[in-house]
Structure formats: C-alpha cells, structure tokens
KELO-722036 format. One record per atom (N, C-alpha, C): residue in three letters; y, x, z. Coordinates in pm, whole numbers, plus 50000, padded with zeros to 5 digits. Layout:
REM KELO-722036
AlaYXZ/...
//
This chain:
REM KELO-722036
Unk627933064204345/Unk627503061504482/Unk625973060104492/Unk625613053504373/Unk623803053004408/Unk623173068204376/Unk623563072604314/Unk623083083004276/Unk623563093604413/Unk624063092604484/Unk624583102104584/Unk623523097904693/Unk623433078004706/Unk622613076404797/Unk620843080404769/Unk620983082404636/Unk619483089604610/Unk619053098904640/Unk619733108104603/Unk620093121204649/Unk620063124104792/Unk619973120104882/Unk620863114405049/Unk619113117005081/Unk618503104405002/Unk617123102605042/Unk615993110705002/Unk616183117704885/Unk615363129504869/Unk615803140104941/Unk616803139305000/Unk616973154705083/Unk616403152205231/Unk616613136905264/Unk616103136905385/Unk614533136005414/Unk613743134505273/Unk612533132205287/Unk612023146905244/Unk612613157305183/Unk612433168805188/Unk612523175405330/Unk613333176805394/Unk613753180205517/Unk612423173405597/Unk612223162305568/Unk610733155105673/Unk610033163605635/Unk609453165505540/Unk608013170805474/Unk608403186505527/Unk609373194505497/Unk609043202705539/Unk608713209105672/Unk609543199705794/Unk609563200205898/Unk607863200005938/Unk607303185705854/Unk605993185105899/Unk604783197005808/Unk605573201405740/Unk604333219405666/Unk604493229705794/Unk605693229405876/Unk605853240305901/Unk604713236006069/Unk604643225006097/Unk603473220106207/Unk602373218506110/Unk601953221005992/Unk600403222205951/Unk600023233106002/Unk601123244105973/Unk601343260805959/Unk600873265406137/Unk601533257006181/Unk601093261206349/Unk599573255106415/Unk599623244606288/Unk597953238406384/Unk596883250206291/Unk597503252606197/Unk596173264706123/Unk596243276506196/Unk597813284106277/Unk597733291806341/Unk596663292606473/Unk596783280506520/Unk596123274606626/Unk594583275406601/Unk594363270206520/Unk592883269906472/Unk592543285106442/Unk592853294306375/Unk592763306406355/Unk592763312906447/Unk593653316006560/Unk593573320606666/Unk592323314906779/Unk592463303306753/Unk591073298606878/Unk589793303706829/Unk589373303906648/Unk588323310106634/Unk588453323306675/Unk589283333506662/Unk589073350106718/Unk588733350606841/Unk589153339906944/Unk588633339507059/Unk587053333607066/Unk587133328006991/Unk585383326306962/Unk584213338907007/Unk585573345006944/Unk584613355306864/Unk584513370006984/Unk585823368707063/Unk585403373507193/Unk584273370007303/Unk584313358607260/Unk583443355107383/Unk581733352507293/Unk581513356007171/Unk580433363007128/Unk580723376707160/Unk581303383207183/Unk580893397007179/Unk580603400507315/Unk581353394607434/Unk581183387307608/Unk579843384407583/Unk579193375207500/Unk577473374907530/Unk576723387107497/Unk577113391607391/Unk575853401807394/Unk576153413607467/Unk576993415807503/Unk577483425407637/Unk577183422507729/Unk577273414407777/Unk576863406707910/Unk575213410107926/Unk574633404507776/Unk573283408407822/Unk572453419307776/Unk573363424707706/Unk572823440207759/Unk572973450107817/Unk573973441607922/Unk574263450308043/Unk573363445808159/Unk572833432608137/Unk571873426708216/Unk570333435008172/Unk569983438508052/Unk568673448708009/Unk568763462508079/Unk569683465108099/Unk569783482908122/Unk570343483408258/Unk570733469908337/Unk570913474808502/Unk569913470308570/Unk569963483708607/Unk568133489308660/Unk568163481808791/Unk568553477408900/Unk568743469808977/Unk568083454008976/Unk568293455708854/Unk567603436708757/Unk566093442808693/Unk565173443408775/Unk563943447108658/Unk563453431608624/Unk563893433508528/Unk563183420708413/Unk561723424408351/Unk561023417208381/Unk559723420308283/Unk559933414508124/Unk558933424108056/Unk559153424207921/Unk559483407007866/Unk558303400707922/Unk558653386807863/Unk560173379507875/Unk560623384808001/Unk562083378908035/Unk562773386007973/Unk562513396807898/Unk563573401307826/Unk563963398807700/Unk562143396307632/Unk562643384807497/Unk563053371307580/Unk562403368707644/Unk563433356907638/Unk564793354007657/Unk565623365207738/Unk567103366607743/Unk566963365907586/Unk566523376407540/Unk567333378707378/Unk567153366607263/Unk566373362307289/Unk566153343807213/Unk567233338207276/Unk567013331007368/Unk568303326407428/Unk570183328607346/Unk570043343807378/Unk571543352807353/Unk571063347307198/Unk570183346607127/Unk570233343906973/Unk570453333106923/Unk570163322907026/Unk570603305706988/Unk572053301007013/Unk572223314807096/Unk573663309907139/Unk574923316307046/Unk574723320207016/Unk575213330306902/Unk575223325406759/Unk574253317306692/Unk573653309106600/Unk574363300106609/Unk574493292906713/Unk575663279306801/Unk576873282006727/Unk577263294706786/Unk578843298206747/Unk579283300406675/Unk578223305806546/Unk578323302606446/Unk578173288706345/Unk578053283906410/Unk578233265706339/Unk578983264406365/Unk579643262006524/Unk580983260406541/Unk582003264906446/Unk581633277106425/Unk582763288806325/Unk582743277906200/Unk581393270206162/Unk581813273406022/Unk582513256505996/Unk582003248206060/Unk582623238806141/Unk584823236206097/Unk584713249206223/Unk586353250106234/Unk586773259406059/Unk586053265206007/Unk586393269605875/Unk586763260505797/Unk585953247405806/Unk585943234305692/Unk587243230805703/Unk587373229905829/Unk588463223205914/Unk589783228505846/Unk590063243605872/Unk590963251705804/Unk591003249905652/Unk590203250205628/Unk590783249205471/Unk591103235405434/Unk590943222605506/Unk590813212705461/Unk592923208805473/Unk592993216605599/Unk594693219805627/Unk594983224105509/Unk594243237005494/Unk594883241705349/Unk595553236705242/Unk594203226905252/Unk594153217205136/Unk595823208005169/Unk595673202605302/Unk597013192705323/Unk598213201305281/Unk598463212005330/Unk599393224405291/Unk599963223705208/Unk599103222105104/Unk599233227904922/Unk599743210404893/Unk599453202204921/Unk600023189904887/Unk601283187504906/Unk602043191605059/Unk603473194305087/Unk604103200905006/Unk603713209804964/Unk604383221804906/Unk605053217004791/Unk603353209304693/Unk603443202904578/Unk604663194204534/Unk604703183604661/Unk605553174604675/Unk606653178404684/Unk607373193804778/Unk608623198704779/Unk608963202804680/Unk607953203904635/Unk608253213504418/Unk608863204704335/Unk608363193904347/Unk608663182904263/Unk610203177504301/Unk610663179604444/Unk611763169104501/Unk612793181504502/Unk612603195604443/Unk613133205704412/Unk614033207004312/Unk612713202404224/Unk613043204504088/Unk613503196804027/Unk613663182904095/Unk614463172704034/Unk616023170804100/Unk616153180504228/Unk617483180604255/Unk618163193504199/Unk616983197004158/Unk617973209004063/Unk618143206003927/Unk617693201903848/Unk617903197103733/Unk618803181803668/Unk619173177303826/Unk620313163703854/Unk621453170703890/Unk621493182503889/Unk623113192103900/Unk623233199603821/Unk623863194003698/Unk623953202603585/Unk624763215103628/Unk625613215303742/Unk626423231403787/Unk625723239903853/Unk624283240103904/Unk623543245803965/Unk622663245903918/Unk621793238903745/Unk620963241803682/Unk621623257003590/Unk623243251803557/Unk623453265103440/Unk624073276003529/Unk623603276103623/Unk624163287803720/Unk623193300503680/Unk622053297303626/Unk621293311303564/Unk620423314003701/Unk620693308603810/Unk619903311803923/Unk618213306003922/Unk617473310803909/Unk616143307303878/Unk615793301204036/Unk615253287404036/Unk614823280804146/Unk613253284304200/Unk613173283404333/Unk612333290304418/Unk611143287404372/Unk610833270904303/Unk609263261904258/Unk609653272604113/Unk610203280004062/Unk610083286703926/Unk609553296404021/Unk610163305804102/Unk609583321504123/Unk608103320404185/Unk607383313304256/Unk606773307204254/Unk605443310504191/Unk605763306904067/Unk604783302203948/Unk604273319603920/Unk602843320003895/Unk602503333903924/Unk602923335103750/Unk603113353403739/Unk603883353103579/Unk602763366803558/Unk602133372803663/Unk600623381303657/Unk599163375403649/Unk598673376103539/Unk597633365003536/Unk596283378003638/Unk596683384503608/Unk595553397803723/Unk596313395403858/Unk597053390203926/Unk597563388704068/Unk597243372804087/Unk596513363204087/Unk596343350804146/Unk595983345504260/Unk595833357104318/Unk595113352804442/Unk596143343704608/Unk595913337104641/Unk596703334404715/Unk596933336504894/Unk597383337904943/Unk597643346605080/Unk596693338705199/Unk597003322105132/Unk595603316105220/Unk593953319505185/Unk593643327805055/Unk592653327905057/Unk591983340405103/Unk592863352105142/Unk592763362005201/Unk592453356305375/Unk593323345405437/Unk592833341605558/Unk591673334405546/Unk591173330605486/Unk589993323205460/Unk588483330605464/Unk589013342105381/Unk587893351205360/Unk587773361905484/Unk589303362405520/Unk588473369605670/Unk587553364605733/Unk588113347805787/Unk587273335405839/Unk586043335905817/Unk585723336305699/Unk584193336805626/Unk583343346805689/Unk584423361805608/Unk583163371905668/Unk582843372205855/Unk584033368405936/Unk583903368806063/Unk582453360206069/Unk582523351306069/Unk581993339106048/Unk580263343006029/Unk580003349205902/Unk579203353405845/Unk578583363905959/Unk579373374505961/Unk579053383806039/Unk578313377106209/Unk578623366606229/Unk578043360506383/Unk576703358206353/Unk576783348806240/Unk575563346406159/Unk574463353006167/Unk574693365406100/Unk573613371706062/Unk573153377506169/Unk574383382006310/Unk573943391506444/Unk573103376706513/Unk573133364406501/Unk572093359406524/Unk570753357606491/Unk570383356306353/Unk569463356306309/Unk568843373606339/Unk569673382406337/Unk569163396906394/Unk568593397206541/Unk569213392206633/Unk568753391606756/Unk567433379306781/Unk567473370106720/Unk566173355706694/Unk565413367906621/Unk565273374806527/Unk564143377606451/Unk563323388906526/Unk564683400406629/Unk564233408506649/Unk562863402506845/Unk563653394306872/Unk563083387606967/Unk561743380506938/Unk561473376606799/Unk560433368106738/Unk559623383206734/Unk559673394006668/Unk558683399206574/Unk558493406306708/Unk559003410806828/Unk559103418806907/Unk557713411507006/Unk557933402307004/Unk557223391507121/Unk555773391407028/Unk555353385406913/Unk554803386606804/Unk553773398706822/Unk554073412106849/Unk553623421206871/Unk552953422407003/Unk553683416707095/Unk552893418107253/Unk552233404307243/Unk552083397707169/Unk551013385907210/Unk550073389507117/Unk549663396307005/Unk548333402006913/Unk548183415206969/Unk548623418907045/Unk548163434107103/Unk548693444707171/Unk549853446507080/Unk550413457507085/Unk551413456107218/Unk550653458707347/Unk551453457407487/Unk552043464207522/Unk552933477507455/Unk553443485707537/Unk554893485307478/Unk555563487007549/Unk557223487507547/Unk557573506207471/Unk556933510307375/Unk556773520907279/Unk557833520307186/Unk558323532007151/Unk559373535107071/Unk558873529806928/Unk558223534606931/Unk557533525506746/Unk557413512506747/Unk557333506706859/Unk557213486406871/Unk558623485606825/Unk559403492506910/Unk560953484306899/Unk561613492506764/Unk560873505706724/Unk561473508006544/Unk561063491906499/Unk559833490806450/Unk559063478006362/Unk560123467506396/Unk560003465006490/Unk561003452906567/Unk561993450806491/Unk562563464206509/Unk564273465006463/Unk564593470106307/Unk563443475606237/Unk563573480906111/Unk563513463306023/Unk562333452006061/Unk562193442406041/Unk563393434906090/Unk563943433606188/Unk564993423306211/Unk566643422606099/Unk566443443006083/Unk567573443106025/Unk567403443705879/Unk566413444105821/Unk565853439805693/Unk566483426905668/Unk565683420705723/Unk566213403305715/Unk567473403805734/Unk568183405605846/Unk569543406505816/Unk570253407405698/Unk569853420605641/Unk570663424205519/Unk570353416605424/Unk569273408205389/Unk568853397405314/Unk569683385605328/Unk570143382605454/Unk571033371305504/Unk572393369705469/Unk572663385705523/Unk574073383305531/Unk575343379005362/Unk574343382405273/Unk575143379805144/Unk575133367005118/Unk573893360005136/Unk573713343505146/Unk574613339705211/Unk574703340605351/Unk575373331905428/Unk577293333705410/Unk577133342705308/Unk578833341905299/Unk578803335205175/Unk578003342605084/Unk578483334304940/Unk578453315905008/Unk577553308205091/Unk577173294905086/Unk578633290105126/Unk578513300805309/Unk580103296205331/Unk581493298905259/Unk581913308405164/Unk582683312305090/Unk582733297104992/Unk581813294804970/Unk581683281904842/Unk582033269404911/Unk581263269705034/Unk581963255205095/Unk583153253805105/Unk583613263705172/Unk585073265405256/Unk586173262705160/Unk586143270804999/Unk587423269104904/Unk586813253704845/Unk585283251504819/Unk585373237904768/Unk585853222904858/Unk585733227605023/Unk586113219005083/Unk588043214305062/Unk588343229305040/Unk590293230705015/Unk590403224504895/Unk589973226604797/Unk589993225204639/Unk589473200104656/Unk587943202304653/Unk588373189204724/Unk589633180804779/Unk589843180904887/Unk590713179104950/Unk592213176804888/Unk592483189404788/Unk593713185904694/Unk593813178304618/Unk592503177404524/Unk592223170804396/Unk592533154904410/Unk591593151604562/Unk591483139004562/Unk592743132504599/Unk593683138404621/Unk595163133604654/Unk596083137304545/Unk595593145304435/Unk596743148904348/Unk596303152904252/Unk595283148804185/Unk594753146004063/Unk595283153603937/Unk596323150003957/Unk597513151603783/Unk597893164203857/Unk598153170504020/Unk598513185104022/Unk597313193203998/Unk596553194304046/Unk595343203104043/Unk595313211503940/Unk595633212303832/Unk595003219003725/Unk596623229303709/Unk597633226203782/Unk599023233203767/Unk598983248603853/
//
C-alpha cells in the first residue's frame, strides 16, 4: 500500500510538472512570436520613412532628411535592445524548460525501474532514447530557435548602426563643405556606413550568441548543479 501510495504521488507530481512545461512551451511561443512582430514593425519604420524621402509632395530639405534618418536610427537601435532584452528572457525559459524535463527524467526513470515487468519488457524508456548516442549530432532544437533570435536580432543591430553612421558621415560632409546632394557624397556615405556595418555585424552576434546560451546555461546550473554536466 505505501509503495502504491508513492507511486500515486510521483505520477501526480509528474502529470503537474508536465502540465506546467507544456505553459513554459506557450509563454516561449509567445515571446517568440511577439519578437517577429517586432520585427515588422522595424521594417514599418524604415518604409515608412523612405517613403516619406521619395514623396515628392513632402520636400524635405537636406538637413531634415538626416535628421529623419538619425531619428529612424535610434529607433531601430531601441528595438534592438528590446530584442536582445526579450532574447535573455527566452533563453532564461529555456533554461526553466530543461529543469522540468530534468526532473521528469528522473521521476521516469525511477517508475520504470520500480516495475520490474516493464523494466524486462526490453522496451527502451523515452529519458534513454533521449540521450544523444551521435556525438557529431548534439545540437539541440532550442538552440536552433535561439540562433535564429540572435541573428534576427543582430541583423536590427547592425541596420541601425548602418542608418546612425550613414546619417553621421552624410551630415559630416555638408557641414565641412561638401554641400551638394551628389552621387559621390551618398557613394562615401554609404560605402563608409556599410563598411562599419560589416565590421559590426559579426561582433554583435558572437556578444549576443554568448550572452543568450550563457544566460540558459546559467540559469540551469544554478538550480541543478549535479545535472549540468549530464
């Protein structure tokens, strides 16, 4: 009888835990999905204002036009903090995720190995299949969502610092001299903005790439110590 009522209580605290992975699973959906919409409504800004540069109806003088594009560059820069922000955020779920899981492994494997007719059944249990048996396949399916996250992420990044630099060096030029709105101002402009860019954009993923799994990795350790290294 005690042993049945044990049993009683690991199934019902399995059944909890999983109930509550499968609402981690929807608040990361949640979070994942609200960043892509982020990410619409960055692409809504710089559309917006460069549909505001080219309708001829709106003559903007040159200065108002760097200054739209500074502006569109801080705001963009913004959304990218936000992004990286809600990234921490996500993986830090991750992190809670992998602790449930942990815990179902364990309350698994001890109700399978307390039924000696369903341990010698030869049926290999789910916390066994599980266990990666390809040491070249480790990668895990959250870290593929993660790294989209990143490069999205990244990618806002750098179209900010592209639009701030190209607005800086552009303006830069009409205040030491060079006053004319000339096809060679806005090459320099733009050959320089996207220079830097490409300088950026590997930084700003490797930094966020490193935060983001050390924030998940964190997050596990400090709750499960003795799992981490499994």
């Amino acid at each position: 009888m005690a042993e049945d009522r044990e049993t009683r209580i690991l199934q019902q605290e399995y059944d909890h835990m999983w109930s509550y992975y499968n609402k981690i699973h929807e608040n990361n959906q949640k979070l994942y999905d609200n960043f892509f919409r982020a990410v619409s409504v960055f692409g809504a800004l710089i559309a917006v204002s460069a549909a505001i540069l080219n309708f001829e109806a709106i003559d903007l003088g040159l200065p108002f036009q760097m200054l739209l594009v500074g502006v569109v560059s801080f705001g963009v820069i913004g959304l990218g903090l936000v992004g990286h922000n809600s990234l921490i955020t996500f993986a830090r779920e991750v992190g809670n995720s992998q602790i449930y899981l942990e815990n179902m492994k364990q309350i698994r494997k001890h109700l399978w190995e307390s039924t000696p007719a369903i341990k010698s059944s030869g049926i290999e249990p789910i916390h066994e299949m599980r266990v990666v048996k390809a040491p070249e396949h480790t990668g895990r399916v959250s870290d593929s969502r993660i790294l989209i996250f990143v490069a999205l992420n990244s990618i806002i990044f750098t179209s900010g610092v592209f639009t701030f630099c190209y607005a800086a060096l552009y303006s830069a030029m009409l205040i030491f001299g060079d006053d004319s709105a000339s096809a060679a101002s806005v090459g320099r402009a733009s050959l320089g903005s996207l220079a830097t860019s490409a300088l950026f954009f590997p930084v700003v993923f490797f930094v966020e790439r490193n935060a983001t799994f050390r924030a998940r990795d964190v997050y596990f350790r400090e709750r499960m110590p003795d799992a981490a290294g499994r």
